[in-house]
C-alpha positions in Angstrom: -4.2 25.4 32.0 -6.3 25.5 29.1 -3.0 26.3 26.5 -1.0 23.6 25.4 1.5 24.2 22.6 0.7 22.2 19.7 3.4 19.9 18.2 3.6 21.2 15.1 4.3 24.6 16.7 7.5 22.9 18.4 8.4 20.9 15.0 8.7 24.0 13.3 11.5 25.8 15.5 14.7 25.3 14.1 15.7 24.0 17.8 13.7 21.4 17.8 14.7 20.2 14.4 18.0 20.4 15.6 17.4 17.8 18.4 18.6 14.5 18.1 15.7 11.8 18.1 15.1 10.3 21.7 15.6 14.2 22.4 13.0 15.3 19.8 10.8 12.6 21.4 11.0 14.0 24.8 10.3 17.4 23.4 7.0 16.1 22.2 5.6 14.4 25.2 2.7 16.2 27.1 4.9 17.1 30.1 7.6 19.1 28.5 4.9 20.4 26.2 3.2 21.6 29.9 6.4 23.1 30.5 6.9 25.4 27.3 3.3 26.4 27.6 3.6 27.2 31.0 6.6 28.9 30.2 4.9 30.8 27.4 1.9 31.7 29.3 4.0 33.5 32.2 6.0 35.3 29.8 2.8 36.9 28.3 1.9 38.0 31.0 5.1 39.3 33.2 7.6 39.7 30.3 9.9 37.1 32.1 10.7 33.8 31.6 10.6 31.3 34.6 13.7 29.6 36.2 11.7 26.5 36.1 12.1 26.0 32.5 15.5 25.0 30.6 17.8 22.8 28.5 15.9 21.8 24.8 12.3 23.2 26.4 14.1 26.4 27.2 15.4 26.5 23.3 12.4 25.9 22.1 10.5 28.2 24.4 12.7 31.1 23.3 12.2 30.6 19.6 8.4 30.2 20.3 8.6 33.6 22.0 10.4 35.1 19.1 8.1 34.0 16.3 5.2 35.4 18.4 7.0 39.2 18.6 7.3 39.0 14.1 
């Protein structure tokens, strides 16, 4: 995979800031951050979001999606 969404990207959604702070942790570390590029990547392309991805990544994924269509 050669995109990896950058952490500022996920510290500026407004569901990541309103993440506790073990949960904004997790958020940050390289495997959920696999998982919301992943995400990202195969809504890009196909218009769908996977099943794969939810919970906080999911939130986050979302708003990431969002900001990219303004």
């Amino acid at each position: 995979m050669d995109y990896i969404v950058k952490n500022a990207e996920i510290e500026n959604t407004k569901a990541f800031q309103g993440l506790e702070k073990f949960s904004q942790n997790i958020a940050l570390k390289l495997t959920s951050k696999k998982i919301i590029s992943s995400g990202f990547i195969i809504h890009k392309t196909t218009g769908v979001i996977p099943g794969s991805v939810g919970g906080n990544n999911l939130r986050i994924l979302k708003e990431l999606i969002e900001k990219t269509k303004t």
